[in-house]
C-alpha positions in Angstrom: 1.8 -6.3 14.7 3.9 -5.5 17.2 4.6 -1.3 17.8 7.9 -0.7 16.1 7.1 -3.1 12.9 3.6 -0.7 12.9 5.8 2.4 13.2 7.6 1.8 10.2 4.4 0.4 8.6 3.1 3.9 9.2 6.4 5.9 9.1 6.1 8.6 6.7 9.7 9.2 5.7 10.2 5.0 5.4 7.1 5.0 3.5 8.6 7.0 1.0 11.8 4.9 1.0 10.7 1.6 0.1 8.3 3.5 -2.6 11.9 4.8 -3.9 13.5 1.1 -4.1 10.2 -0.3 -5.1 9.8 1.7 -8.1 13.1 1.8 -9.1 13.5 -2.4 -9.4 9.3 -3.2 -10.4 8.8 -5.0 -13.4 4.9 -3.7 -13.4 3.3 -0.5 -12.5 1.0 -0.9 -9.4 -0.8 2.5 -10.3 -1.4 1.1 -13.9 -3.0 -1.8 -12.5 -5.3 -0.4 -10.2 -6.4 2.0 -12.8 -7.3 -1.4 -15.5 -9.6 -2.6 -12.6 -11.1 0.6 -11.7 -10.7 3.6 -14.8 -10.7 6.9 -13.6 -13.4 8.9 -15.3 -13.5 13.1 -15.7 -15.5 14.2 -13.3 -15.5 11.6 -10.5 -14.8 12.7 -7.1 -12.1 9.9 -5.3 -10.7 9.2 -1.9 -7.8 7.8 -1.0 -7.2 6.3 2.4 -4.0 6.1 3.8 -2.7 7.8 0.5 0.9 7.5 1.3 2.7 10.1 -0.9 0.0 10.1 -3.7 1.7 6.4 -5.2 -2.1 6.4 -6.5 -3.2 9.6 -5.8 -1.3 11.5 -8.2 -2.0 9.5 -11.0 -5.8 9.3 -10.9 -5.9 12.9 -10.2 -4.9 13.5 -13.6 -7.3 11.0 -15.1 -10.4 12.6 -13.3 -10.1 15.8 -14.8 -11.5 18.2 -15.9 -13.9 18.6 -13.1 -12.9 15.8 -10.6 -11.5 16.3 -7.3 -9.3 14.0 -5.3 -9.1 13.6 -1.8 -6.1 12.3 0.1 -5.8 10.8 4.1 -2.7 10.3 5.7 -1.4 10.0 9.4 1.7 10.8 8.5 2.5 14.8 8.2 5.5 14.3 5.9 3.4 12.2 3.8 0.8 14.8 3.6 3.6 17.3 2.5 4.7 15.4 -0.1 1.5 14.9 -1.6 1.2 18.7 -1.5 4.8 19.1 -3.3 4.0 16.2 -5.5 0.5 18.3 -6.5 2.3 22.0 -7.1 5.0 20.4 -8.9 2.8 19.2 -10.8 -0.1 21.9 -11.4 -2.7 20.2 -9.8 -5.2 21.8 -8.2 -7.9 19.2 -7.9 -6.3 17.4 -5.2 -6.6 18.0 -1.4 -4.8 16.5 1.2 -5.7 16.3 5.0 -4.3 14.0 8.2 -6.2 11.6 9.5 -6.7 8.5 11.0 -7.7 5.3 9.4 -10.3 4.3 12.8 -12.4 7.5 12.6 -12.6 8.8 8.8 -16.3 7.5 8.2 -17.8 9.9 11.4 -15.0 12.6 10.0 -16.1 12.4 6.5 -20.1 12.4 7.2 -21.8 13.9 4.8 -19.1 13.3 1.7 -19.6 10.8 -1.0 -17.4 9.7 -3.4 -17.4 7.8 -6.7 -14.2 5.6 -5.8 -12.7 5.0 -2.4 -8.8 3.4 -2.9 -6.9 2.4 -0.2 -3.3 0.8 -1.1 -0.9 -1.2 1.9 -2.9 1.3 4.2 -6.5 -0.3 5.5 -5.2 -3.6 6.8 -3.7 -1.0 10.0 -7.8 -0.1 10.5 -8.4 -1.5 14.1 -11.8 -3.2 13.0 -10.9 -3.8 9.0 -13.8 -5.5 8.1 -16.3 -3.2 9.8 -14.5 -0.3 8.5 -15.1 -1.5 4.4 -18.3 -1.8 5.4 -18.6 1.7 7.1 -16.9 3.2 4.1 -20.2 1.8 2.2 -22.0 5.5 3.9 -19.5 7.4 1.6 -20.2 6.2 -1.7 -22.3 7.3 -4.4 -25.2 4.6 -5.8 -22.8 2.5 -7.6 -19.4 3.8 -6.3 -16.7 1.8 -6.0 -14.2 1.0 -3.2 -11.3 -0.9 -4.3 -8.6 -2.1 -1.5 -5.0 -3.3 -2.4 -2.1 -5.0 0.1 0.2 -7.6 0.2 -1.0 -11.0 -1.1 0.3 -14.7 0.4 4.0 -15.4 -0.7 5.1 -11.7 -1.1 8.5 -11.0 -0.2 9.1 -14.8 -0.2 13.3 -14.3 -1.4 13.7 -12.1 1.4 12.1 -14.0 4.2 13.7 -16.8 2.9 17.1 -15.2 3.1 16.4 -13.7 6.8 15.5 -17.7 7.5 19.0 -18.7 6.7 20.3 -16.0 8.9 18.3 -15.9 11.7 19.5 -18.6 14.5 16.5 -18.7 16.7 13.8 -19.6 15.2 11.1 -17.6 17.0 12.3 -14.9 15.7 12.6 -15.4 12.6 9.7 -14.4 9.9 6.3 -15.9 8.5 5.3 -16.7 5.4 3.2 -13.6 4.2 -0.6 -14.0 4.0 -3.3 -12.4 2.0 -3.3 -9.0 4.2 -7.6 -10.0 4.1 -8.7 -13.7 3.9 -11.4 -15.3 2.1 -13.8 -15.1 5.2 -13.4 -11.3 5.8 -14.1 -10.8 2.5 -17.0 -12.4 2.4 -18.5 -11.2 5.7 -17.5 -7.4 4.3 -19.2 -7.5 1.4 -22.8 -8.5 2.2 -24.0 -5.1 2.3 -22.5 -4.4 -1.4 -24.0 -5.3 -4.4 -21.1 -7.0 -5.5 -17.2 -7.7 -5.2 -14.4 -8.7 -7.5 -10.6 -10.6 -6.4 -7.7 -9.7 -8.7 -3.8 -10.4 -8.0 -0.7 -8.6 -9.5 2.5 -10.8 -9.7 5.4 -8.9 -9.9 8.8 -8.9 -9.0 11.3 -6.2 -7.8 15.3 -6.0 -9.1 17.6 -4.9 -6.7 20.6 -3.9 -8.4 22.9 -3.2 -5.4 23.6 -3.9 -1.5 22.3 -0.4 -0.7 19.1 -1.3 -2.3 18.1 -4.3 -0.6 19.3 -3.0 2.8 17.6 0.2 2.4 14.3 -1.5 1.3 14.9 -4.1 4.1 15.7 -1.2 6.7 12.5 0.8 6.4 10.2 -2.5 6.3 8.5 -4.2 8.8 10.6 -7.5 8.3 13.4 -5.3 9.6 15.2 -7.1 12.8 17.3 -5.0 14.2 19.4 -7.6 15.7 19.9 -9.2 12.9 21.2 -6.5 11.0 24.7 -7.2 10.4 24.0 -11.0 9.4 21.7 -9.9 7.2 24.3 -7.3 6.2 26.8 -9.6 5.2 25.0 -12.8 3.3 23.2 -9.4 1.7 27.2 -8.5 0.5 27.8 -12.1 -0.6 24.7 -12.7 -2.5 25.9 -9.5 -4.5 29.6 -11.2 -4.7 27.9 -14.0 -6.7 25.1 -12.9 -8.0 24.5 -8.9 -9.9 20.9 -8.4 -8.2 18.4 -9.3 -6.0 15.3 -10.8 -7.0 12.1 -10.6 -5.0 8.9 -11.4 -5.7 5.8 -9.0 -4.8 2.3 -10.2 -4.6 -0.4 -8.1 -4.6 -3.9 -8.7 -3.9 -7.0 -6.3 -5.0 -10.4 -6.7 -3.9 -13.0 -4.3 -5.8 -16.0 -3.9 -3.7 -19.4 -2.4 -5.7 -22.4 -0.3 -4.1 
């Protein structure tokens, strides 16, 4: 990933605007999803890597009371902050939020164990992603969970496509998304867990408006720059025709068992 598409990969305050657009078109409920493959229980202590502002966080916090504790990592300070807001606003006191860094939170958690380890769109930017779901093994209970979460092969497909049509040179124009892991890493990261689990979430996103689209489109890491103003205007005439934008979203889950 080249730096500027992993800026806004990582970007806090972009994070929290494509989370905006994302919620506000979705058909389904990511967090409702990842809570039917792993329930939250009271009582069960939770990490969640690269917790973004608390998308998951926030709603298994609730679920693990009374008694469980959340923790949430972030390199992103305004992420961190809004996890915090998110937490006051909304009385609770069981979660915890810290920076950190996705390449070194085994050796800065040593010594911590956890029930569940989540990590949504977040561990694919790990340097070593396949030895780092196996390191996370170290921080789980007997029988914990870790359950990962990313962008599955033909996500984003309407907008790509779009960008395609615009796009005149065609090295720079985008790939087909892929499962963020494949088959193979899977399988070489789970032989040290008792046992692992594939699930997929089709969904689709509704943009209702220009704005919408462009603002999603503009805080992603399919953004080109240069090709802003194309994708500006066949953006404006797709809206002259049409009265939203739809795009599919793939997700792909992979529940890993100690």
């Amino acid at each position: 990933m080249c730096e500027t598409k992993r800026k806004l990969e990582t970007d806090g305050y972009a994070h929290q605007s494509r989370e905006q657009f994302n919620a506000a078109g979705a058909q389904k409920s990511l967090e409702h999803w990842a809570m039917s493959i792993v329930p939250p229980r009271p009582g069960m202590m939770l990490l969640d890597i690269g917790c973004g502002t608390g998308k998951l966080l926030a709603p298994y916090s609730q679920k693990i009371l009374p008694g469980g504790k959340a923790l949430g990592i972030d390199i992103a300070p305004e992420s961190i902050d809004k996890v915090c807001e998110r937490a006051r606003q909304a009385g609770l006191e069981n979660i915890e939020a810290r920076l950190g860094n996705i390449d070194t939170i085994v050796n800065d958690l040593q010594g911590q164990t956890f029930d569940l380890i989540v990590s949504s769109y977040a561990i694919f930017h790990a340097t070593d992603m396949v030895g780092l779901i196996k390191d996370l093994r170290s921080l789980l209970v007997d029988q914990g969970q870790l359950f990962i979460c990313g962008p599955g092969e033909g996500t984003n497909r309407e907008m790509l496509q779009l960008l395609n049509r615009v796009i005149v040179n065609p090295a720079s124009r985008p790939n087909p998304q892929q499962d963020f892991i494949s088959i193979v890493q899977i399988a070489e990261a789970a032989r040290d867990y008792a046992s692992v689990e594939t699930s997929r979430l089709m969904n689709e996103i509704r943009f209702k408006t220009p704005h919408a689209l462009l603002g999603w489109w503009r805080n992603h890491s399919s953004h080109i720059p240069s090709a802003d103003h194309d994708v500006d205007q066949a953006v404006t005439k797709h809206f002259k025709l049409l009265d939203e934008f739809r795009m599919t979203k793939n997700v792909l889950g992979v529940l890993f068992k100690k």
